[in-house]
C-alpha positions as CSV (number, residue, x, y, z in Angstrom):
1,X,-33.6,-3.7,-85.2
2,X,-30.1,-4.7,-85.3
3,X,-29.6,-2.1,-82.7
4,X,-31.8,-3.4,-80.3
5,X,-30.4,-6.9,-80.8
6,X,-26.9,-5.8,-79.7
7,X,-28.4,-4.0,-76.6
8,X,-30.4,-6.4,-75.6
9,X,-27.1,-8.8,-76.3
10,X,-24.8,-6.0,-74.3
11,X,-27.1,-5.9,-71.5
12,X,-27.3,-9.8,-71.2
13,X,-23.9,-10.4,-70.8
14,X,-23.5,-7.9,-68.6
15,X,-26.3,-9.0,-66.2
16,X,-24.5,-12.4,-66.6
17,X,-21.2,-10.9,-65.4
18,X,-22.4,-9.0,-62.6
19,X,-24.5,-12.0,-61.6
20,X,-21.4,-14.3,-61.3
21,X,-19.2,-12.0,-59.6
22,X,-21.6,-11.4,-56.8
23,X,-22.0,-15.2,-56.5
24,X,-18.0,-15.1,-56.5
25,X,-17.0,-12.4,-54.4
26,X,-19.6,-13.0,-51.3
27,X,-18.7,-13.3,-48.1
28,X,-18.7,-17.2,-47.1
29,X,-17.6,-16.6,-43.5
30,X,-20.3,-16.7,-41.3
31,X,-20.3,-13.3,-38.9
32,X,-21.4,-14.1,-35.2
33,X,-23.6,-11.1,-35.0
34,X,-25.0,-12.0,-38.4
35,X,-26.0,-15.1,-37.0
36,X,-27.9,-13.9,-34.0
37,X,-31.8,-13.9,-34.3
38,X,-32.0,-10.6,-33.5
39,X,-29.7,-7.8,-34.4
40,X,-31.7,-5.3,-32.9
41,X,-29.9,-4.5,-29.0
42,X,-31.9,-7.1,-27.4
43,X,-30.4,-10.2,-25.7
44,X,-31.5,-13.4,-27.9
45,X,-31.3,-15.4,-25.0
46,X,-33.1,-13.7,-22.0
47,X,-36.6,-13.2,-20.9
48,X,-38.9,-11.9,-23.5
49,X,-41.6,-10.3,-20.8
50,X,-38.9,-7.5,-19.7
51,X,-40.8,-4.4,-18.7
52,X,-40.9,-2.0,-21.7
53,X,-40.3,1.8,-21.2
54,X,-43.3,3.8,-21.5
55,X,-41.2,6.9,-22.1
56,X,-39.7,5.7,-25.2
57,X,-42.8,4.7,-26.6
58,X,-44.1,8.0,-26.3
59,X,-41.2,9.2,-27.8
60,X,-41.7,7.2,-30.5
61,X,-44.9,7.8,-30.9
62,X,-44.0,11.9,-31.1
63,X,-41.3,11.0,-33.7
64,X,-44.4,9.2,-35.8
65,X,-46.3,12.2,-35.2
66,X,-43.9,14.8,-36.7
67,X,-42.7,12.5,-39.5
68,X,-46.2,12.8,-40.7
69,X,-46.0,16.4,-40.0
70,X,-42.8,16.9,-42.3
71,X,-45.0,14.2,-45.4
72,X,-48.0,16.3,-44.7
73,X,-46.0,19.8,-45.6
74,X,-43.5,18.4,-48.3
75,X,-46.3,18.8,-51.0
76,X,-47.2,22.7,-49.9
77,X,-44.7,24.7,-52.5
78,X,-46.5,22.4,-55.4
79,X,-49.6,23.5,-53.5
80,X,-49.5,27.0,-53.0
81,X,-49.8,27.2,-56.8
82,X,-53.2,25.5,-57.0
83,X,-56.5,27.4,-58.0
84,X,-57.2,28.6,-53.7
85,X,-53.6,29.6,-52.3
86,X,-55.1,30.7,-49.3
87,X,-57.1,27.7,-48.5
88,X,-53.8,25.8,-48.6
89,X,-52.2,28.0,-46.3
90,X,-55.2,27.8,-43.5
91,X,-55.3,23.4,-44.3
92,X,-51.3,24.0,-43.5
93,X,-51.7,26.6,-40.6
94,X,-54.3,24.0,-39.2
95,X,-51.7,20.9,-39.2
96,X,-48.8,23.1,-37.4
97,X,-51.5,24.5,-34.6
98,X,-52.7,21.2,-33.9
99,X,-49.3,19.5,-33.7
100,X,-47.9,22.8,-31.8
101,X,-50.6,22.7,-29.2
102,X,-50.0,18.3,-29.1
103,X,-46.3,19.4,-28.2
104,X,-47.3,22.1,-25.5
105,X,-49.5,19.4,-24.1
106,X,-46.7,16.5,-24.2
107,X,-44.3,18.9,-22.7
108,X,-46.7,20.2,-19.6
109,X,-47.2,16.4,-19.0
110,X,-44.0,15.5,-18.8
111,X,-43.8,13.1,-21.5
112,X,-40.5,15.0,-23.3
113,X,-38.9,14.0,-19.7
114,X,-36.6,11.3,-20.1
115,X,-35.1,10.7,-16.9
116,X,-38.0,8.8,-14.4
């Protein structure tokens, strides 16, 4: 019990510490950019109907697409080891053709093309 008293004692004071020296140390200056409303490329001050890109939407849209690919396939080695290894491998077979034949498509169209 006493053990637990000096830990939890040990830990206060050093949440304490750590607390007051980030209060202490931070940075008081304001930074210009920090200030801005938006820190993100776009002018804070211009027009906020500027015509959007529809390339780089579907750009992002294909970087969504194979993120989900990559947190779909994380999971397989644990998979593979489940009672029907060969099911897992035609589920995962399944998800690669489909996003293969989405990128054939995407690339016949054009929409891989950046310049316009």
């Amino acid at each position: 019990m006493n053990m637990i008293i000096s830990m939890f004692t040990l830990s206060l004071i050093l949440t304490i510490i750590l607390t007051s020296l980030n209060l202490w140390l931070t940075q008081t200056i304001p930074d210009l950019e920090k200030l801005s409303p938006y820190e993100c490329g776009f002018d804070p001050l211009g027009s906020a109907r500027l015509p959007f890109s529809i390339r780089f939407f579907l750009v992002a849209i294909m970087f969504l697409l194979f993120d989900l690919e990559i947190a779909l396939l994380l999971p397989l080695p644990w998979a593979i080891q489940l009672q029907s290894p060969p099911m897992t491998l035609i589920w995962t077979s399944t998800i690669i053709l489909l996003l293969t034949i989405g990128l054939i498509y995407e690339w016949t169209q054009g929409g891989l093309e950046w310049a316009e």
